[in-house]
C-alpha positions in Angstrom: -33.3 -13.3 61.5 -29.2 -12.7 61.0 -26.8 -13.9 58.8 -25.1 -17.1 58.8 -22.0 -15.2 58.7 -19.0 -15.6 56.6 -15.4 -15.3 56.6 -14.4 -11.1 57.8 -13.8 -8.5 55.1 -16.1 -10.9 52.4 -19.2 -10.2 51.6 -21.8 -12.8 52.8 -23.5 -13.9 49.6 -25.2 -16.1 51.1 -27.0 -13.7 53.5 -27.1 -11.2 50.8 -29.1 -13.8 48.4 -31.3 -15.0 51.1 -32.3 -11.3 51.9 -33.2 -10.8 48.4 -35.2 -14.2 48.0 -37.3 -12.9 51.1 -37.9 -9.5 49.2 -39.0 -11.2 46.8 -41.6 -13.2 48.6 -43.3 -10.5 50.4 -43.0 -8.1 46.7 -43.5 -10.5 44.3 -44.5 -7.8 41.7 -40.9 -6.6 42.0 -39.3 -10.3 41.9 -38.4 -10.1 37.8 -36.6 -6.4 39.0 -34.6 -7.5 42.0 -33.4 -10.7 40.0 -32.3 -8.5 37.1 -29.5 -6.5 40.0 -26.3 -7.5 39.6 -24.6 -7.4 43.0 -21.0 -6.3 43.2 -18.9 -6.6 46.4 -17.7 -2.7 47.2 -16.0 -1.7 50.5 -16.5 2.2 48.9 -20.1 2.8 49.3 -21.6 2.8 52.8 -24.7 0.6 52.6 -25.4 -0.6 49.0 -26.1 1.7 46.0 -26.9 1.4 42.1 -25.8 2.6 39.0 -28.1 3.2 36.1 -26.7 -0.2 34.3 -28.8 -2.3 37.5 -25.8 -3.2 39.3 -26.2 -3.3 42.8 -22.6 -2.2 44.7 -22.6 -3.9 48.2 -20.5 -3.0 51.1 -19.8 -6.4 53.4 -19.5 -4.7 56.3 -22.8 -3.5 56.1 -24.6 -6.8 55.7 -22.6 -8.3 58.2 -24.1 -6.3 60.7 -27.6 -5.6 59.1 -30.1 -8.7 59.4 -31.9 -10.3 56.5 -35.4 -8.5 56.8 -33.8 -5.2 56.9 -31.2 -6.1 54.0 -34.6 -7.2 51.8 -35.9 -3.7 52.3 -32.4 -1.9 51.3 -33.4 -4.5 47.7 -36.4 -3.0 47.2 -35.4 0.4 48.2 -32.5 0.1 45.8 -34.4 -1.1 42.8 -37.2 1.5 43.3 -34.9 3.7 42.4 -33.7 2.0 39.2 -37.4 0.9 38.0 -38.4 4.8 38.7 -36.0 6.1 36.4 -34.3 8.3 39.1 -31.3 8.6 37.8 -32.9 10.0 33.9 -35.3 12.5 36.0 -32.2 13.6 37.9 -30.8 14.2 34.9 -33.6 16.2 33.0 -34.2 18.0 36.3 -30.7 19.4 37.0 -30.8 20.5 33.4 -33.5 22.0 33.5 -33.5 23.9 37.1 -29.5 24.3 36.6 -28.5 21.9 39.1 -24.7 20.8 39.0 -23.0 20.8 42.2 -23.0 17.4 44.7 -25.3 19.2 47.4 -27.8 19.1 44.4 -27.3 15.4 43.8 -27.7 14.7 47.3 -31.2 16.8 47.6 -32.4 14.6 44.9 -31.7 11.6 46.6 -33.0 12.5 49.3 -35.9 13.7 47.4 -36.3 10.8 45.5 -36.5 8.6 48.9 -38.9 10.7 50.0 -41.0 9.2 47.1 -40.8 5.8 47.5 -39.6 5.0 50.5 -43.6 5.3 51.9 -44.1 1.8 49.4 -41.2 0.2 50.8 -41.5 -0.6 54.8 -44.2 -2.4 56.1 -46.3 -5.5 55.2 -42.9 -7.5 56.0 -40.8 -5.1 55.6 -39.1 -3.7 58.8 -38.4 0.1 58.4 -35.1 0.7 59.9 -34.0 3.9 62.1 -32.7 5.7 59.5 -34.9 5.4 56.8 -35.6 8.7 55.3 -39.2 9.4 55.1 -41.0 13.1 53.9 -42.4 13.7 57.8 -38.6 14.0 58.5 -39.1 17.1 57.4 -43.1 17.9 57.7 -44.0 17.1 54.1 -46.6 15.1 52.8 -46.4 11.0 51.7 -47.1 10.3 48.2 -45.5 13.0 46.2 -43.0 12.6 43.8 -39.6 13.6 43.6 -40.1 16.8 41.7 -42.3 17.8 44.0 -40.1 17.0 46.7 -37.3 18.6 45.4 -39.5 22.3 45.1 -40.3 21.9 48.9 -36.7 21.8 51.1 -33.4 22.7 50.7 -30.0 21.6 52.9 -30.0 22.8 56.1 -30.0 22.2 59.7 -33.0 19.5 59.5 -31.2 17.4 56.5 -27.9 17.7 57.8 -27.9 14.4 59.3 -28.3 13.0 56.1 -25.3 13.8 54.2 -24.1 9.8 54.7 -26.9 8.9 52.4 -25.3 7.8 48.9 -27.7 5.5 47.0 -25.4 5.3 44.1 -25.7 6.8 40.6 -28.9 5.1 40.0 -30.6 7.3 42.2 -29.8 10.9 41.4 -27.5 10.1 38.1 -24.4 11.7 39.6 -21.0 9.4 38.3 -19.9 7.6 41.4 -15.7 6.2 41.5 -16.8 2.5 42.3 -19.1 3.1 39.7 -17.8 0.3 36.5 -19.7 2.4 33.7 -21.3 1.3 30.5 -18.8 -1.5 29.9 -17.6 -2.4 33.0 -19.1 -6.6 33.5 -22.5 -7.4 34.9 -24.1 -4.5 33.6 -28.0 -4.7 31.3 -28.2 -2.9 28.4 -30.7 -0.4 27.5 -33.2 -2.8 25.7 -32.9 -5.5 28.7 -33.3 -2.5 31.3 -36.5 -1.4 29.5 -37.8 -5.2 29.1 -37.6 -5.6 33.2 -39.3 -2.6 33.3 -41.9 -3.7 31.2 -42.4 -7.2 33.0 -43.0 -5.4 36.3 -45.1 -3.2 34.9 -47.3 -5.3 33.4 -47.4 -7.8 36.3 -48.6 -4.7 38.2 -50.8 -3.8 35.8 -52.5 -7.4 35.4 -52.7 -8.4 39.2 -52.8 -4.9 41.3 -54.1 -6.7 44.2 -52.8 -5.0 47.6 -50.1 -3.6 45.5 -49.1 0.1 47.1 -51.1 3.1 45.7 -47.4 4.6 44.3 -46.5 1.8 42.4 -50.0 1.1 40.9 -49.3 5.0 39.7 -45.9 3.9 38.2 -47.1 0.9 36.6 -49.9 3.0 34.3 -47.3 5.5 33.5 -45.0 3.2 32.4 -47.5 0.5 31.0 -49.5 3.0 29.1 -49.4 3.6 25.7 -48.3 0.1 25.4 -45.2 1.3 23.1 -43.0 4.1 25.2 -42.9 5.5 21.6 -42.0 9.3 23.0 -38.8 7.4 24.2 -37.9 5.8 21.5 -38.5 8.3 19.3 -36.0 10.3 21.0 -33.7 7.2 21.2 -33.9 7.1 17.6 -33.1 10.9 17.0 -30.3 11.0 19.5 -28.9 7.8 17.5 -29.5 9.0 14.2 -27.6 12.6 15.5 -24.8 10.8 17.2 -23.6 8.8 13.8 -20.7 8.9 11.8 -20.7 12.2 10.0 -23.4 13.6 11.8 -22.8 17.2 13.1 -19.0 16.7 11.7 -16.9 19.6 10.0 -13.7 20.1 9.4 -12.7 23.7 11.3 -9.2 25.5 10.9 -9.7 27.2 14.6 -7.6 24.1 15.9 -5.3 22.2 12.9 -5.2 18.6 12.5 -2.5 16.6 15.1 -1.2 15.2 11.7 -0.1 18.8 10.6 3.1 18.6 12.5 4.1 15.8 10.1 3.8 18.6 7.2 5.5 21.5 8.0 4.3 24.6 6.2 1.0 22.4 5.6 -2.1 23.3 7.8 -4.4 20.6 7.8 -8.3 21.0 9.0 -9.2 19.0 12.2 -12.5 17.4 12.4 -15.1 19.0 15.5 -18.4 17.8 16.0 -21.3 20.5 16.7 -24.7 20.2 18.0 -26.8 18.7 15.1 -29.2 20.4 13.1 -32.5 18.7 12.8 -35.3 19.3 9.8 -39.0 17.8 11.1 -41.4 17.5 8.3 -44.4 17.5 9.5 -47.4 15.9 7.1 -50.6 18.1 6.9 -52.2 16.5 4.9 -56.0 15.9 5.0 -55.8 12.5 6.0 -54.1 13.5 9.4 -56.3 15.2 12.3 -56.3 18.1 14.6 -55.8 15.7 17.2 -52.7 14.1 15.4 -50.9 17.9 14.3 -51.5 18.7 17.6 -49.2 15.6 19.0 -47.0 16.6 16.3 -46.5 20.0 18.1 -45.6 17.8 21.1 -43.0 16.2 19.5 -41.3 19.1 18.3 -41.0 19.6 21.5 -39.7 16.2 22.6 -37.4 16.7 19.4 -36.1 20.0 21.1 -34.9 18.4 23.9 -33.4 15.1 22.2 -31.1 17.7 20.8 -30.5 19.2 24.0 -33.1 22.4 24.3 -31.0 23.8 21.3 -34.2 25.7 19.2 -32.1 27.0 16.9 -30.8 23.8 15.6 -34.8 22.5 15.3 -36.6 23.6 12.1 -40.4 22.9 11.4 -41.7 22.3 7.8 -45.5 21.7 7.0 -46.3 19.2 4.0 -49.0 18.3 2.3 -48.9 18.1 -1.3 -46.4 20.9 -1.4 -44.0 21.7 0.8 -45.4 24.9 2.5 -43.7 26.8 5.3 -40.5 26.6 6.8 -40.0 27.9 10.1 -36.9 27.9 13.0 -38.0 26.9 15.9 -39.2 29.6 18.9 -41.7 27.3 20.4 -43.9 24.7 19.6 -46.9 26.6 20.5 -46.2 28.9 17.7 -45.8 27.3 15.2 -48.5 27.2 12.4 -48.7 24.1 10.4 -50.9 24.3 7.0 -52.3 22.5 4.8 -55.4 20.1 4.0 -54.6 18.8 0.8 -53.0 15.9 -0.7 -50.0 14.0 0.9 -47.0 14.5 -1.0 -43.7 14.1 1.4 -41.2 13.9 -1.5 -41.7 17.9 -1.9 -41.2 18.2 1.8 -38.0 16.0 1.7 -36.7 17.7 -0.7 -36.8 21.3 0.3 -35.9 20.4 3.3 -32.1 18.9 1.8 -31.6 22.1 -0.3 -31.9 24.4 3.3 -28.2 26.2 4.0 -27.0 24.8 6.0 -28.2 21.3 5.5 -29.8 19.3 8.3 -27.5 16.6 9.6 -31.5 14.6 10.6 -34.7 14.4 8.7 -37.6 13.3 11.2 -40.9 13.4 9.3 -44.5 12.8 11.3 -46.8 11.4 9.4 -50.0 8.9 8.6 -47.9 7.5 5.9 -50.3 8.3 3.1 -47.7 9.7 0.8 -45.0 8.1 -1.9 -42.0 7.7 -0.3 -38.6 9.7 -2.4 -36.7 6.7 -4.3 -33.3 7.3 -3.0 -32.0 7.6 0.2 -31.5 10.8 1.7 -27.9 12.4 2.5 -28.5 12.6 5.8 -30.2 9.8 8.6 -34.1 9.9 8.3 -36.5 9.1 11.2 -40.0 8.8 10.7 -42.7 8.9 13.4 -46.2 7.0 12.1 -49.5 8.2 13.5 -51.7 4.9 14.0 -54.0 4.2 11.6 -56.0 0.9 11.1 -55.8 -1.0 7.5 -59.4 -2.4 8.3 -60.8 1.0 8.9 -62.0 3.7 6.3 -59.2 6.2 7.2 -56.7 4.8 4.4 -58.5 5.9 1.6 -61.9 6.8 1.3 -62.1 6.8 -2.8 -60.4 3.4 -3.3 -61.1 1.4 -0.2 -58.3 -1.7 -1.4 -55.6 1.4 -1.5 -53.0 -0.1 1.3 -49.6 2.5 1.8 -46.5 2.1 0.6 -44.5 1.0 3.9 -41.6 3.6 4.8 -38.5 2.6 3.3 -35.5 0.4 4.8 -33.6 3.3 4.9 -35.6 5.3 7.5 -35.7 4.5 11.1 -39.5 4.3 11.7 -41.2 4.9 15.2 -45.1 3.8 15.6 -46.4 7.1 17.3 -49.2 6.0 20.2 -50.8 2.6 19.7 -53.5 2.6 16.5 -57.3 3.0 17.4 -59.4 -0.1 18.8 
């Protein structure tokens, strides 16, 4: 099937549209996803490519020449990538495995085609010549990127496939055609994570013939019901990147204003990493199960604030706050207690630690009063699940409800509450 063809050096819409309306017939799972893309005409990429805000950058050349069964297979390729989070794995894997430079960027691409370029082609899907596939280079199908990436490096086998460039979407490398966070056309991170959601669950609900990698995806990202891990690290990062948060005033570098006072040095104001205090509630109310996800999300903590341990510190609560501890590891961290709840005294000693913490996060079953006023820093408090119906609110007084946390914390529901 080919274009209709439209008027050289502009992109053929039409065709473009048409190729994605057939994608969406024979993928329907992915239809609310490749709706959501935002195609924008490019004559700098070489095929099309993606940024992580789901727009889709579209060379016309290309789909000039490319008919509309292949161009419905570059769609779904291309918002694979984005509904896999490539570009945020990228990211956490070049920090972790130090990996900066653009040969990097391009083994994860290619690594991250690997992975999902096996769900793509076929059942009405055409796979074109050059579609990169892991027998390119003797590896296994249905791995995923990580693993990929462990398995080859550039050389003579993958040097044929320095052209590929699926955008910033897929290995979270800044492109120049790239229009950024505010450039037009671009979803936000709450409409990004709602299309996610929708495919997910449409996965989810009718799995049907749908490919054994994307059934995969679709538990991962369907289950717990509330990415809670996410957005408690959403909130922390927004909680640490507010007005006054990590802020001093230095001397090392005076104020621009200073030159407007001679003889007057002024302090300029520097941001730092922020320092972050977790309370975490030991209480008797809260179980082995639930201080052992709160040794977890230390850890996520940790690297919401960018693997900086020093920066992290750990403070068990019951009735009393108990021990205060930097932050080594999670796994050595001892938490006591077994007693009453009490988070006031745990709130407290935290805000009199030198220096103070620029973000409170407290874990807790929210069985404990809540301090009257509002902290000096930005609070974050991550709820284990518990059921109002059930006897785990109060055993003694079975009409005792808890106070809900305050307006003044951010509050995260941790996991989904017990059925």
């Amino acid at each position: 099937m080919s274009g209709t063809g439209g008027t050289p050096g502009t992109l053929d819409r039409e065709k473009l549209f048409a190729a994605r309306l057939y994608a969406a017939r024979v993928r329907p799972y992915l239809a609310t996803a490749l709706f959501a893309l935002a195609p924008v005409e490019s004559r700098r990429v070489p095929t099309m490519a993606v940024d992580r805000h789901w727009r889709c950058y579209v060379s016309p050349v290309f789909v000039d020449r490319t008919p509309v069964e292949e161009l419905a297979g570059v769609w779904v390729h291309e918002v694979s990538h984005l509904l896999r989070d490539h570009h945020g794995r990228s990211d956490r894997v070049a920090r972790e495995r130090g990996l900066t430079g653009r040969g990097d960027r391009l083994r994860m691409n290619i690594a991250a085609d690997f992975e999902i370029n096996d769900d793509v082609y076929g059942a009405g899907l055409p796979c074109p010549a050059g579609a990169v596939r892991p027998g390119l280079l003797g590896l296994p199908e249905g791995e995923l990127m990580e693993d990929y990436l462990r398995a080859f490096r550039l050389g003579p086998r993958t040097q044929d496939l320095a052209w590929l460039d699926c955008g910033s979407g897929a290995d979270g490398l800044e492109r120049e055609w790239d229009l950024g966070a505010d450039g037009a056309h671009g979803l936000s991170a709450q409409e990004r994570d709602a299309v996610r959601f929708r495919v997910a669950q449409g996965i989810t609900a009718r799995p049907g013939d749908t490919p054994k990698g994307w059934r995969r995806w679709a538990e991962e990202a369907f289950h717990p019901p509330q990415p809670w891990r996410d957005l408690l690290g959403a909130a922390l990062r927004s909680a640490a990147s507010g007005p006054g948060a990590g802020e001093d005033y230095v001397y090392g570098r005076p104020a621009r204003r200073s030159a407007g006072l001679p003889g007057v040095i002024l302090p300029s104001l520097r941001r730092r990493p922020p320092r972050v205090s977790v309370v975490v509630d030991t209480s008797g109310s809260v179980s082995d199960a639930e201080l052992g996800s709160a040794l977890l999300e230390v850890a996520a903590i940790t690297r919401a604030v960018g693997g900086r341990r020093d920066l992290v510190t750990v403070l068990s609560c019951d009735a009393a706050a108990r021990v205060v501890q930097p932050l080594c590891r999670a796994e050595g961290i001892v938490l006591l207690g077994g007693g009453g709840t009490d988070l006031r005294a745990g709130f407290a000693r935290a805000l009199r630690a030198q220096p103070r913490p620029d973000v409170l996060v407290a874990l807790t079953d929210g069985q404990t009063p809540w301090p009257s006023t509002r902290p000096s820093c930005r609070t974050v408090v991550g709820l284990f699940p518990r059921s109002a119906a059930g006897p785990s609110w109060c055993e003694d007084d079975p009409d005792y409800v808890p106070d809900t946390p305050p307006d003044w914390a951010r509050v995260v529901h941790i996991g989904s509450a017990p059925g």
